[in-house]
C-alpha angles and dihedrals in degrees: 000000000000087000094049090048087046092049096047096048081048081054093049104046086049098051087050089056090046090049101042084062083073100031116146140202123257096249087051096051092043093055093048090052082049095048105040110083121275100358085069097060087057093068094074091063110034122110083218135289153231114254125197117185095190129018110177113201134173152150159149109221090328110052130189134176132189140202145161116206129162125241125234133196133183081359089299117117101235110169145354127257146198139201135208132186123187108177132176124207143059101346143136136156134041135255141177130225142168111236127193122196121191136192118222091204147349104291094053103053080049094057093048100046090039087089144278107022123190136200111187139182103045128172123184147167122201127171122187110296095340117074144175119192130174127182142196111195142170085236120027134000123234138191123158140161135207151197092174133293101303096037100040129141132189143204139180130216094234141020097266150357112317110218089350092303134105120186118199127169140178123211110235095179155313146074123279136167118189143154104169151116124258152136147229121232119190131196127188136201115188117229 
């Protein structure tokens, strides 16, 4: 057990410093979720969101993934946010991606900035620069597909936000195989 936690923490430290070779800025991450098909028509009713220009995840049986993002409401960055994933099943790889959050009203984005927010029950497939995710969640429901950040599409696996809430990623970059079960804790830290 001790050898699969070390490897995966060796996986994910490798897929950060591979992502961080692509990282990009907030404004740049934000334009590519506007432009890039249905996650953009989200933005003109949405309270505000939770951007997060690199997430690194890997693993071999225990998986984990990190990321840090800034919150914005109203259009105003107001606070700093991370991300951690622990998941359990089939996988092996590791992989990067850029994740949005965003809020349809009030009371979400105060659920999810009143402290430690959660998002469980994921399952994803994501191969090189091309990807494919899909979530069930307790608070928000996902889906998103990817060729890559200017040329990236999205799609959600419904019409709407789901409990105020509307999850939307891009694949940057790795390999990842998984067929597991997992969830997304956030933290938040006003400005």
């Amino acid at each position: 057990m001790k050898l699969q936690l070390r490897t995966c923490l060796v996986f994910l430290l490798l897929a950060l410093s591979f992502a961080s070779a692509w990282a990009d800025e907030y404004s740049d991450t934000i334009k590519v979720f506007r432009d890039a098909g249905e996650s953009g028509t989200f933005f003109g009713k949405s309270y505000g969101y939770a951007v997060f220009p690199t997430i690194g995840k890997g693993g071999i049986g225990i998986g984990g993934a990190y990321g840090k993002g800034r919150v914005y409401a109203k259009g105003a960055y107001v606070g700093d946010t991370s991300v951690t994933q622990l998941s359990v099943g089939f996988q092996l790889g590791g992989q990067a991606y850029s994740q949005i959050v965003l809020f349809e009203d009030k009371r979400a984005f105060d659920e999810f900035t009143g402290g430690n927010f959660e998002f469980g029950a994921q399952a994803s497939a994501v191969a090189i620069t091309a990807g494919a995710s899909a979530a069930t969640t307790t608070g928000g429901s996902s889906a998103g597909a990817s060729g890559g950040k200017h040329d990236a599409t999205t799609t959600t696996a419904g019409t709407g936000f789901h409990k105020g809430m509307a999850v939307f990623t891009v694949a940057k970059g790795g390999l990842m195989y998984e067929a597991s079960i997992g969830g997304q804790k956030f933290s938040y830290t006003p400005k």
